[in-house]
C-alpha positions as CSV (number, residue, x, y, z in Angstrom):
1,X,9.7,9.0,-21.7
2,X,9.7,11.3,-24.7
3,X,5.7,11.3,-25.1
4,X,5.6,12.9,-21.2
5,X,9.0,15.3,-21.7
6,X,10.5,13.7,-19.1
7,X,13.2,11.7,-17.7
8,X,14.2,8.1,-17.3
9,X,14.3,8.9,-13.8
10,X,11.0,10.3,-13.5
11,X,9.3,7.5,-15.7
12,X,10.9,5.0,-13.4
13,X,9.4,6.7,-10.2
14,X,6.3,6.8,-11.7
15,X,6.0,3.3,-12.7
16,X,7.2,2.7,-9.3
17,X,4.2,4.5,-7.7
18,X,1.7,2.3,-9.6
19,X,3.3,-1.1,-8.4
20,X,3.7,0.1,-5.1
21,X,0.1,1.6,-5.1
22,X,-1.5,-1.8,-6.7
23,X,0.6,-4.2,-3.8
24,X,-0.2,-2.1,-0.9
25,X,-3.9,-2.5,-2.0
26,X,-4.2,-6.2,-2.6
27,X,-1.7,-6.8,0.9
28,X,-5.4,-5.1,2.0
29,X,-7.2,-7.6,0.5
30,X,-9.1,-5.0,-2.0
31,X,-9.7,-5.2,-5.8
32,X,-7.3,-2.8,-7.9
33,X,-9.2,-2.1,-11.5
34,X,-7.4,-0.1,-14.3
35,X,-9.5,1.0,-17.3
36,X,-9.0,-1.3,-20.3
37,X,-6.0,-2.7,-18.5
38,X,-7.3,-5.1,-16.2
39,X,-8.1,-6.3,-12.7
40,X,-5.6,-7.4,-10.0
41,X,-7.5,-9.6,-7.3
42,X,-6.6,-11.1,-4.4
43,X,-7.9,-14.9,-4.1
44,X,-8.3,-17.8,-1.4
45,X,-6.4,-21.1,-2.6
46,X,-8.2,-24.1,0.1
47,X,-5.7,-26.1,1.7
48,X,-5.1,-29.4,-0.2
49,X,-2.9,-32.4,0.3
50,X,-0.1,-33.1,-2.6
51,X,2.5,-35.3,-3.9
52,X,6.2,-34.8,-3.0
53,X,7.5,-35.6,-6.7
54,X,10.4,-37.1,-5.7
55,X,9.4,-39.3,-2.9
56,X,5.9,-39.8,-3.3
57,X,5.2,-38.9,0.1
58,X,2.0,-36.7,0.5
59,X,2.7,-33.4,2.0
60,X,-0.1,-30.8,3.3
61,X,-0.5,-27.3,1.4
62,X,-1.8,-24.9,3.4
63,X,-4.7,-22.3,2.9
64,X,-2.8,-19.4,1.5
65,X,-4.0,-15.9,-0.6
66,X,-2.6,-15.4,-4.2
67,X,-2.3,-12.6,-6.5
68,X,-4.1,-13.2,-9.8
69,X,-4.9,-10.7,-12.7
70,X,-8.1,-10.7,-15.2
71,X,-7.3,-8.7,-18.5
72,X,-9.9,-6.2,-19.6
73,X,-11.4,-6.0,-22.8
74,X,-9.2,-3.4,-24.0
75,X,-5.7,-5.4,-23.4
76,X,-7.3,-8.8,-25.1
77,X,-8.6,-6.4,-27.8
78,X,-4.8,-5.2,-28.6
79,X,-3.2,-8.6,-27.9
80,X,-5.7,-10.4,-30.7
C-alpha cells in the first residue's frame, strides 16, 4: 500500500483484478503464467470409481477439470 502511494481500497481492487483476470482465463481453459510467480493450469482428472468411507459402497467420480498451480523458479527460490 505504502510502496504504490495508495489506498487500501485501491490495493484491494487491484488484487481483485488479477484473481478475476487469472479465473476468467482458466474457466477458458488457457494457461495463465506470471514471471517468477508461477503457472496456473487447467487439468483433466479421468473419471474413476471410489470408496464411500463410511459404507464401503463404490461410488462413480466423474471426469471433471481442476485448477492446479506449478511455482516458478523464482517463488521456490524465496521459499528455500
Amino acid at each position: 500500500m505504502n510502496k504504490l502511494g495508495g489506498t487500501k481500497k485501491s490495493a484491494e481492487d487491484a488484487v481483485d483484478t488479477v484473481f478475476d483476470t487469472i479465473t476468467s482465463a482458466m474457466s477458458k481453459g488457457n494457461e495463465v503464467s506470471v514471471a517468477g510467480f508461477g503457472v496456473f493450469v487447467v487439468k483433466d482428472r479421468a473419471a474413476r470409481e471410489a470408496r464411500n468411507p463410511r459404507t464401503g459402497e463404490k461410488v462413480k467420480v466423474p471426469a471433471t477439470k481442476v485448477p492446479k498451480f506449478r511455482a516458478g523458479k523464482g517463488l521456490k527460490d524465496a521459499v528455500k
